[in-house]
N, C-alpha and C positions, 0 to 999 in steps of 0.2 A: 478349432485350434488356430487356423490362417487366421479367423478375424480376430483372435486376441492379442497375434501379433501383430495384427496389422495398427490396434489400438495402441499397442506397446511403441511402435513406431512413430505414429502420429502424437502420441504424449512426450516422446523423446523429444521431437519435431518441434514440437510445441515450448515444451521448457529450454530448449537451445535457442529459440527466438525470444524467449521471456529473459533468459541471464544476456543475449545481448540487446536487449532495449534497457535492459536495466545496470548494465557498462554502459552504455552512449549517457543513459542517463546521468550517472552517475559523475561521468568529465567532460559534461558540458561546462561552457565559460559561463558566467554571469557577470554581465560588467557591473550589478548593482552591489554596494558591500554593507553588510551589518555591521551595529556595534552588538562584536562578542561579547561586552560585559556586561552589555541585556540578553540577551542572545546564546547562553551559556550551554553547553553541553549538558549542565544540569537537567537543565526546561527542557532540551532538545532529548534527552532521555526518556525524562517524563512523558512528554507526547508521543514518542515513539511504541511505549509500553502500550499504551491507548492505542496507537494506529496497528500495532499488531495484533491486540484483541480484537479488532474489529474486522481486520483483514484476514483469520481466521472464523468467524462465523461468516463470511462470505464466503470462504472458501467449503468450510460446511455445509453450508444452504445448497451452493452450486453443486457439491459431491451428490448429496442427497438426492439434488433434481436429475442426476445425471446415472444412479442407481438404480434409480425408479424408473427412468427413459430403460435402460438396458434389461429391466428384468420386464417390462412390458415389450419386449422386442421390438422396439421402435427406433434402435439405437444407429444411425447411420455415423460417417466419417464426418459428414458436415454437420452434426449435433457437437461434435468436439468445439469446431471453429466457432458454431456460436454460444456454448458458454463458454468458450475464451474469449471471447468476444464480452460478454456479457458480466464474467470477472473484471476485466479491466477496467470499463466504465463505472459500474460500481467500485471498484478502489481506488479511483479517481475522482469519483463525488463524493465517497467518504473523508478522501485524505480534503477537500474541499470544507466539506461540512466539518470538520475537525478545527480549521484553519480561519472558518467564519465563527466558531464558539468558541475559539481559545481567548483570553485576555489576559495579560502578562500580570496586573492587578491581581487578579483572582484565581489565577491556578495553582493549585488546582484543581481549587473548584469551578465551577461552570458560573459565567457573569450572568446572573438574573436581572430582573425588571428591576429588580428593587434595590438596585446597586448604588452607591452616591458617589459613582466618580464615571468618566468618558469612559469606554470601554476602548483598551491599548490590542486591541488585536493583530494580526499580521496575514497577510494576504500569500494565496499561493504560490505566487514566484517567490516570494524570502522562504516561505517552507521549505523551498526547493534548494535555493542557495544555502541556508542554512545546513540541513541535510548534506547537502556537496563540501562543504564548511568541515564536516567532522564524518566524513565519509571514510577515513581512516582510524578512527578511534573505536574501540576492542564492544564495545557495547552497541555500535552502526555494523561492524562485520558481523556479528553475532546477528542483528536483525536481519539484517539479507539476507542471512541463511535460515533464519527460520521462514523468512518470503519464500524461498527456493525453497525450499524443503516442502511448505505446502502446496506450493503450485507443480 
């Protein structure tokens, strides 16, 4: 009974440092600015929907490996920190890999080999700015909490 409080503690622990990396995150400066009328909260929708399915089977995969650790009795406090550890980096190379396949051209489909035009992609920091961009509108509050909510 201690130790499932004790989990319940360190998960609490855990997601109060996740909501504020994800406030710091969220009002940082970026001196670099897009043009919103490429840049559109449409598109930033769209990608969004993508970057929550995917940050959802991550966070499944992770549950799964962390159920299996617990019913094998293996489960200590420092298995916590490192699949939280092991979440983050993965939703960070995801949102990466999302941001190296996107092409304003072609979404929302995926730019293939066999494309006939330069591929207009956008690189991590404008994800980010972007994101911060429309970090107030009803469809971005909604994603954060479905982030929080699975983590």
């Amino acid at each position: 009974m201690e130790n499932n409080q004790s989990v319940r503690y360190a998960i609490a622990g855990l997601s109060a440092v996740a909501l504020g990396a994800l406030v710091w995150y969220m009002s940082k400066d970026d001196l670099s600015e897009l043009d919103y009328k490429k840049y559109t909260k449409e598109i930033l929708a769209s990608i969004m929907k993508e970057t929550q399915l995917e940050f959802t089977c991550i966070y499944t995969r992770n549950y799964n490996i962390l159920l299996r650790i617990k019913e094998s009795d293996e489960f200590e406090e420092s298995v916590m920190d490192q699949i939280r550890t092991l979440i983050n980096k993965e939703m960070r190379d995801k949102s990466e890999q999302i941001c190296e396949d996107f092409c304003f051209k072609c979404h929302p489909k995926s730019h293939g080999d066999d494309s006939n035009h330069v591929k207009e992609g956008i690189e991590y920091h404008q994800f980010e700015t972007w994101i911060e961009h429309f970090s107030e509108e009803e469809f971005m509050v909604k994603q954060m909490a479905s982030i929080l909510k699975l983590d």
